[in-house]
N, C-alpha and C positions, 0 to 999 in steps of 0.2 A: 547347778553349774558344774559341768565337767574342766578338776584340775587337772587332768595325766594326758595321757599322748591320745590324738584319734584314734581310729578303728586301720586307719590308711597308716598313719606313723610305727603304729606296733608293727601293721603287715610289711612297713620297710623292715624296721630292726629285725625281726624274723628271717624274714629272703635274706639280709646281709648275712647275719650269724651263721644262716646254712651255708651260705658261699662262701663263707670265710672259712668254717670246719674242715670241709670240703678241699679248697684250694689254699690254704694258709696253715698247716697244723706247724708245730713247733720246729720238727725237723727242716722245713722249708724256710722258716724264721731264721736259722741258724745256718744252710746253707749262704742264704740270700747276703748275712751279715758276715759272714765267716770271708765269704768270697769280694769283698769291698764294694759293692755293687750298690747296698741302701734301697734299691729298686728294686721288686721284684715284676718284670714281665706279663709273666701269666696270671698275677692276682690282677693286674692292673686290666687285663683283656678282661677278664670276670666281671670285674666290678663295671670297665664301660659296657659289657653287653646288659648290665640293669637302667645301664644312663646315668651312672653316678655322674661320668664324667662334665654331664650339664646338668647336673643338677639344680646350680646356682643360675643357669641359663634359661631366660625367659622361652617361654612355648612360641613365641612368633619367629626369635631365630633359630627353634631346635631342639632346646632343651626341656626339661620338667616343671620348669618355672615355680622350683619350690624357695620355701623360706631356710632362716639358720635353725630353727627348730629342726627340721628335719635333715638339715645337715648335720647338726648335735648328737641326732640320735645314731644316725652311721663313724661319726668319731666317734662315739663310744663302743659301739662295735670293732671298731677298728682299733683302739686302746685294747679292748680285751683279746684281744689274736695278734697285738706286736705286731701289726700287719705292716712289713716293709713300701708301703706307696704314699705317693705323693698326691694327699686329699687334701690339704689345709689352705696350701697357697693356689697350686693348680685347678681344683677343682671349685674352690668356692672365693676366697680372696682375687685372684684376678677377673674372674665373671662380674665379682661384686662392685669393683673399684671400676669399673667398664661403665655398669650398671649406673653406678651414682655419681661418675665424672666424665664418663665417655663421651664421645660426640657420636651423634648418630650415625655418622661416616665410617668413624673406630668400629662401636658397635657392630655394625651390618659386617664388617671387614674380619673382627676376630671373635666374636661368640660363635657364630656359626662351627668354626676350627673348634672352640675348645669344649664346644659339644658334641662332636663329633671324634676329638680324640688326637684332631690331626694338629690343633698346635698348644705345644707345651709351655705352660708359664711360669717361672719363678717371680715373687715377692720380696720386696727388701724394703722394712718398714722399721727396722732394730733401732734405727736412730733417735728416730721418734720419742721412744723412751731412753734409751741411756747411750752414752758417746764415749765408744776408747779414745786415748788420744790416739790421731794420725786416721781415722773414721769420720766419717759424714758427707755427704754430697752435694756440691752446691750446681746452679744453672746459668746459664749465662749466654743471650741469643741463642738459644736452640741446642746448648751441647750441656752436656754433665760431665763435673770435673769430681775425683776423691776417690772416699772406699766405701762402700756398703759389705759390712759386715751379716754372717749371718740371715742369708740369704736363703728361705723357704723354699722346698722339693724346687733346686736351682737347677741338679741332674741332667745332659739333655736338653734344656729350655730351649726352644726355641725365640723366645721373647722375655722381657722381665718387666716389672711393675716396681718403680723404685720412687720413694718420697725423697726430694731435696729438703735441706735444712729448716727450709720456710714449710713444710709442710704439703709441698706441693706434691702433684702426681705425677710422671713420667713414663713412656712406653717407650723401651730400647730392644732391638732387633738382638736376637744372640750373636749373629755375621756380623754384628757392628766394627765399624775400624775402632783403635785404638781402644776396646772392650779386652780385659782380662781376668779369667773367668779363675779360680781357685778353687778344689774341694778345701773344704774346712772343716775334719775330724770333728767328732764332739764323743761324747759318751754316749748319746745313742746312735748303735750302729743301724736302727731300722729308719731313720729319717736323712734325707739327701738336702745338705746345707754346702753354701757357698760361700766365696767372699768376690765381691766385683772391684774388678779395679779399671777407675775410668779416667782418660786421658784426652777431653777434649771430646768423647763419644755424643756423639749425633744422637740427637730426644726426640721423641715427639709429645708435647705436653696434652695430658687429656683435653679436652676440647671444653668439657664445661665443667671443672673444677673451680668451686668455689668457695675451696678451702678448708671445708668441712668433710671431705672423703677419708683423708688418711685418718685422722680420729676415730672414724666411722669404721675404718678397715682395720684398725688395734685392738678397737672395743672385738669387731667379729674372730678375728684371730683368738684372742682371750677368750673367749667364750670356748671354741673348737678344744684349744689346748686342756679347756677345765674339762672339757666333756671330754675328749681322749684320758687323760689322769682317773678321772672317775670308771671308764672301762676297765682302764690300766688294775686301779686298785682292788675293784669290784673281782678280776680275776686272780689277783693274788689272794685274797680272803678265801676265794675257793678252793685255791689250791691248797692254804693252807688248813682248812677247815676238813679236807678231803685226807692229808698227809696225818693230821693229828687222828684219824679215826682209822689211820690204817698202821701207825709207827707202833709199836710196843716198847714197853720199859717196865721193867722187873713185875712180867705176868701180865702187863694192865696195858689198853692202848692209852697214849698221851693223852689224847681227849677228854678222858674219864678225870684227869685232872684238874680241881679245880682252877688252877693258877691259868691252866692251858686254854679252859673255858672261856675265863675272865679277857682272857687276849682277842680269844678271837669275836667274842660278844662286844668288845667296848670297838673294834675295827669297823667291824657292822653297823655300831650308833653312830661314830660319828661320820664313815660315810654316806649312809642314807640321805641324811639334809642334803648333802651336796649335791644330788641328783635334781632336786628339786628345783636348788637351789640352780644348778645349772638351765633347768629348761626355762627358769621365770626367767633369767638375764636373754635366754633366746627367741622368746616370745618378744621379752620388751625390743630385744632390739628391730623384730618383725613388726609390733602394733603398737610401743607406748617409745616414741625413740627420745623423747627427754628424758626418760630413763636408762636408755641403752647403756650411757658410757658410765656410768657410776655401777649400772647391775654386772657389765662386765669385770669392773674392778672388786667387786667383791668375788664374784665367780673367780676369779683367778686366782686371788690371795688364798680364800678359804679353803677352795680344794689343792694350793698348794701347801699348804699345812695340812692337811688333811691326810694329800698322797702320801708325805712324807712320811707321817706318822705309820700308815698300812705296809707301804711298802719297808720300812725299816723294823715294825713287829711283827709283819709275815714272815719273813724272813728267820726272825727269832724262834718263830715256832716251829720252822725244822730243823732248828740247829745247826750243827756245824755242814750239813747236806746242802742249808740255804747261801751256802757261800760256793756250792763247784758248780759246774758248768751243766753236772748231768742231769737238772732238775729246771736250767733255763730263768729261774729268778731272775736272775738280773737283768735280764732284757724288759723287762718289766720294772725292775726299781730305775735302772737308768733313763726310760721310756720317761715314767712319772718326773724324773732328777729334768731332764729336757723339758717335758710341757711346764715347769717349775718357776725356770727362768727364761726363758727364751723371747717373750712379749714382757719383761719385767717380775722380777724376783717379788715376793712378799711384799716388804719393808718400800720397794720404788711404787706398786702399786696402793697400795693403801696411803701412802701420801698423795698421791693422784686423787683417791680417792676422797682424802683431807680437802684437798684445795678444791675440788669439784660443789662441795657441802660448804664451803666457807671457813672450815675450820682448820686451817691451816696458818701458823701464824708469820710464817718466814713470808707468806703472799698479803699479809695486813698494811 
């Protein structure tokens, strides 16, 4: 039995990686961020001339009609080049939420657009797990009243996907009246988040939501975010593994050190599992889905401790170089810092994951 990716899944990661080299190198990372923008244009033209952008979209209205497996494997590609675009909620969360709450009316009306490029969606599911005060969204005859917070590749949108309090699904036009849209700054400058502020705004509720979608679209989010972090770090270890065999100190390169060894050898163990670990939670959530929402919470937790770890000792091993701008780290440790928390920190996931198991005793 074959555990690793197809023959078709590698030849995606491949075509990605080359497009990404290509049309994404660091200096474009750092215009894109530099200039407030979050979005880069021309990556995003690249990546829809392969069809990412229906990726998640079934082949009868357009798209590739692939699984999160293979959306996993292009987040992690995209983790490793900071690539400023909007894949997580656009490209695959709002296909997906269509997919498993849509009415076929929805369906026929907006997959088509968002495999094709021509309509843009933001995601807003943050509530879901954790709620600032003065956050949350409630429904009420056909309108959405609140905030949604942290609002995925929202940039743009011409439409959003937003869960009210009960869990429920909604589909709001960007033109909406009494729609107020916010950037919301974060530490990572390469992803475009939002905050929505709605005031009696006009919904349209998915058509066959049955309550089990947004859970469904948290677990998939989480999973994307483990696998972007897993890029993320997989590219810091090279870099620093790259920096240590070319830096010198008193005659010798860093490398040759044993301590420097130890750093970059113990970065590599622990994140290898997490790869794996990311593709079982993407499979499950594609072929075994009683597993989904439990293999997502560990996929999340573990490689957010994980990233953390890489990303704050790669860093170490260039020294005080791994703190300025001319070497780009940080777009990379705050990348990781963002997939981290953003669907639930550590500590809110693994208690999720407690109550899922039964082992939770605040739920006895």
């Amino acid at each position: 039995m074959d555990f690793g990716l197809s023959p078709e899944q590698r030849m995606l990661r491949d075509a990605v990686d080359r497009l990404l080299r290509e049309h994404c190198p660091l200096d474009h990372v750092r215009e894109v961020a530099e200039g407030g923008h979050a979005v880069s244009a021309a990556v995003v033209a690249a990546l829809s001339e392969l069809g990412l952008s229906g990726i998640m979209v079934p082949e009868e209205h357009g798209g590739l009609g692939l699984g999160l497996l293979d959306a996993s494997v292009v987040a992690e590609a995209l983790g490793a080049a900071v690539a400023p675009v909007p894949f997580v909620a656009r490209c695959v969360l709002a296909p997906l939420a269509l997919r498993l709450a849509g009415s076929p009316a929805q369906q026929a009306q907006w997959l088509p657009r968002i495999a094709d490029g021509s309509a843009r969606f933001g995601v807003g599911l943050t509530e879901l797990v954790s709620r600032r005060d003065g956050s949350g969204v409630t429904a009420d005859n056909g309108t959405l009243r609140g905030t949604a917070l942290f609002v995925l590749d929202s940039a743009d949108a011409d439409a959003f996907i937003l869960a009210d309090e009960d869990g429920s699904l909604h589909l709001v036009t960007g033109h909406a009246d009494r729609l107020e849209f916010v950037a919301l700054p974060t530490i990572d400058l390469t992803r475009a988040v939002g905050e929505l502020r709605l005031d009696g705004v006009a919904a349209e509720p998915l058509g066959n939501d049955t309550g089990d979608a947004a859970r469904m679209l948290v677990a998939a989010g989480r999973v994307l975010l483990a696998a972007d972090a897993v890029g993320s770090a997989d590219a810091m270890i090279a870099k620093a593994v790259a920096y240590a065999g070319a830096r010198e100190q008193f005659g010798r390169v860093i490398g040759s050190f044993q301590a420097v060894k130890h750093m970059c050898a113990e970065m590599a163990a622990r994140l290898e599992p997490c790869r794996s670990l990311v593709w079982y939670a993407a499979h499950a959530f594609d072929a075994v889905p009683e597993e989904a929402l439990l293999m997502a919470c560990h996929a999340q937790s573990h490689t957010g401790e994980v990233g953390r770890f890489v990303a704050r000792t790669a860093t170490e091993v260039h020294g005080g170089m791994g703190f300025t701008d001319l070497l780009g780290l940080h777009y990379w440790f705050k990348r990781i810092g963002f997939d981290r928390q953003v669907l639930g920190g550590p500590e809110i996931v693994r208690a999720e994951a407690a109550t899922l198991q039964g082992w939770d005793a605040r739920a006895a």
